[in-house]
N, C-alpha and C positions, 0 to 999 in steps of 0.2 A: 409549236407543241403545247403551248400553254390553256390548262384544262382541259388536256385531251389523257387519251390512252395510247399506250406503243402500240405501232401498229404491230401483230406479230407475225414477221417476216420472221420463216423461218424457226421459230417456235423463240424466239427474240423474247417476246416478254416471259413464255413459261420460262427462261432462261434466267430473266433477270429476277423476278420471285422468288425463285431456289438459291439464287446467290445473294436477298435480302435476308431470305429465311436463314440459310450459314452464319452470314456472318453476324445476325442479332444473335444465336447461338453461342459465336465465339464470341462475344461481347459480354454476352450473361456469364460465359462458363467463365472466361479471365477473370472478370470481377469479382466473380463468385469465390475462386480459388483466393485470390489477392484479400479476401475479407476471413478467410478460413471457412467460407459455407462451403458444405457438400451438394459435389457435383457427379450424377449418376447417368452413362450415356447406356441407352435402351439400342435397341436394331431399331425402330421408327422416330424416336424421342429423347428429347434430355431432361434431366430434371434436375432443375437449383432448389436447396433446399436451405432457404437463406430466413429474414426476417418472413418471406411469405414463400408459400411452394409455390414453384412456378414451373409445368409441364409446356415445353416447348415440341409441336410435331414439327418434324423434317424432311416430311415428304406429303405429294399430295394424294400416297398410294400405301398407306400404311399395313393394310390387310385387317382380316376381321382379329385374327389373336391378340396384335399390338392395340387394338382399337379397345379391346377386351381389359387387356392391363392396365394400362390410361385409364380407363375410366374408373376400373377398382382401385387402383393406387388413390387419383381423386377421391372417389368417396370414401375412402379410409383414412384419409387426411381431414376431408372435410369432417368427420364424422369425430376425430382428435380434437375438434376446434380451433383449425388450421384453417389460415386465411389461403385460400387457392386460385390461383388464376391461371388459366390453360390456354396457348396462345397457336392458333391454329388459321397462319396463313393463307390455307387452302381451303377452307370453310369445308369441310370434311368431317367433321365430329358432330356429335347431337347429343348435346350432354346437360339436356333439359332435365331428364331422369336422376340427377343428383340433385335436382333443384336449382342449377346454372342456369345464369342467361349470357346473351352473346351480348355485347356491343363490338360496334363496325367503327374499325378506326382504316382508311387509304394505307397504303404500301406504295410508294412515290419510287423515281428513277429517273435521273439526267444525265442521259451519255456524255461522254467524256468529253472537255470544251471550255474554251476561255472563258476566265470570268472577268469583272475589273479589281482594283487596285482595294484592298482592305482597309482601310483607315481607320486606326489606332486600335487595330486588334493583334494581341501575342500570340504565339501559342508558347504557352508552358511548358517551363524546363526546369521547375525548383516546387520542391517541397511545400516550402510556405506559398508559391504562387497557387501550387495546386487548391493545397486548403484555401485560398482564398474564391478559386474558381469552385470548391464543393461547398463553402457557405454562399454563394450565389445561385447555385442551381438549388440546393436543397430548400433555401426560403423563395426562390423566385416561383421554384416550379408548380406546389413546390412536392417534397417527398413528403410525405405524412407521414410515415412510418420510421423515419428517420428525427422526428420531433420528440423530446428537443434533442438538437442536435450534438454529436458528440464527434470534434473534430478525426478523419482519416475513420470514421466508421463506413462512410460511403464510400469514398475515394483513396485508398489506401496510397501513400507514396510510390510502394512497388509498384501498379501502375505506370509511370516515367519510363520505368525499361520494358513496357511489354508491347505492343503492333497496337494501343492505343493513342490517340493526341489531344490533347487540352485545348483549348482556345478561349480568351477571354476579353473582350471588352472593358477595360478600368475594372470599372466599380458598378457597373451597368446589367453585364450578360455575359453569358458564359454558355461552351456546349464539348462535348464527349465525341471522339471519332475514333474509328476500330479500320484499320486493312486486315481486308479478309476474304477469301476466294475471287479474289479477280475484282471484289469493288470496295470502294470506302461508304462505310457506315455513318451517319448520323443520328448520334442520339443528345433527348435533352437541351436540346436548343433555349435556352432559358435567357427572358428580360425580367428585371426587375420591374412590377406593377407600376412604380414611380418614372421610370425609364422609356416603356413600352411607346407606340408608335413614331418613335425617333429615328428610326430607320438602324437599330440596336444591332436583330434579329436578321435585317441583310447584311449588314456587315461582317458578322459573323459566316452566314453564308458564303461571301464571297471570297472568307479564309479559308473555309473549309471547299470548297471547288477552285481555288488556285492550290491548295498542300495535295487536292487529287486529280492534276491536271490532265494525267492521264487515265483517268481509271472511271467507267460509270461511278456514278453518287447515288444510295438508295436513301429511304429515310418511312420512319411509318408518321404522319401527319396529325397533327390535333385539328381541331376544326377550325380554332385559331390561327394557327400555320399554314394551312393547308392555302389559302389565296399567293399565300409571299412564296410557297415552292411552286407553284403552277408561274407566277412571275417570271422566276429564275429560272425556268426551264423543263422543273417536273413534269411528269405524266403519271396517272395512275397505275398502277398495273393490277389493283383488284384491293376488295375490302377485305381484310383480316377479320376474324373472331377474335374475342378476346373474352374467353368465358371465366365469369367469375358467380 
């Protein structure tokens, strides 16, 4: 399966898209709430309204009214001087007319399936561990908008008890995972630039596909990443927009 696309048996990958697309949804909203930003669910979309607005569509059939609202909310944010980015799965929006452009990041999936043995990765169960895993994702990844950083801004402790898991590598790498509609999410996959082609970032991986032994793995890919999940077993299932 390695560099390839699900085949779609069955409408198998529209399946697994709509259950990427959930659970970044419930990813963003948890976080979101866990930080005190406002979180607003529309009939087509959601919208976090945190350090940046972020309009999430959740379907690849929004209709023209919902398509209508989106795009005015955008441009009345952007028009505030609000940093916006509109993140639309299904490449279904055309939101050139704000003055946005799309970049294309992959939307990945590895059906459910052994992985090997992790070596010397946690997963987090303690306060200080966490703040240690959000000063590694925020400088490795890193978060800009989170510079400089102010410890449990990103990663609030509450967190620990919500259908999120931590995972971290020492002092190396660190990454973020959500259960949610039937798959586990990865987000954030972070090495430290000093760290990097150590084999950090599979290690990690292979915590995060032994904690979801049973459940497909989606993940949206950087171009950097994108070689080590085709490795592990990902497949594409289509390019995301990601208008800003």
């Amino acid at each position: 399966m390695s560099g390839s696309r699900l085949p779609d048996m069955t409408g198998l990958l529209t399946e697994r898209l709509r259950q990427a697309s959930d659970n970044a949804v419930a990813m963003w909203s948890t976080l979101a709430r866990a930080r005190g930003d406002h979180v607003e669910d529309h009939p087509a979309f959601t919208v976090i309204d945190g350090r940046r607005f972020r309009i999430m569509l959740r379907t690849a059939a929004p209709g023209a009214a919902a398509v209508e609202e989106l795009t005015e909310l955008a441009g009345k944010r952007r028009a505030d001087g609000r940093t916006v980015v509109v993140e639309d799965p299904f490449r279904v929006l055309d939101l050139t007319g704000l003055g946005m452009s799309a970049g294309q990041l992959p939307v990945m999936a590895r059906e459910a399936g052994s992985a090997p043995e992790a070596e010397g990765v946690e997963r987090i169960g303690t306060a200080d561990g966490l703040a240690e895993a959000e000063d590694l994702i925020v400088r490795g990844f890193p978060l800009e908008e989170y510079q400089p950083h102010r410890p449990g801004s990103v990663f609030p402790a509450g967190l620990l008890d919500q259908a999120t898991a931590f995972f971290r590598k020492g002092a190396q790498g660190a990454c973020l995972t959500m259960a949610h509609g039937g798959v586990g999410g990865v987000y954030w996959v972070t090495t430290l630039p000093e760290h990097r082609s150590k084999g950090v970032g599979r290690a990690l991986m292979h915590a995060v596909l032994r904690h979801f032994d049973d459940l497909p793995v989606t993940l949206t890919a950087s171009k950097l990443g994108r070689p080590l999940y085709e490795k592990l077993g990902f497949a594409t299932l289509g390019d995301a927009n990601w208008w800003r």
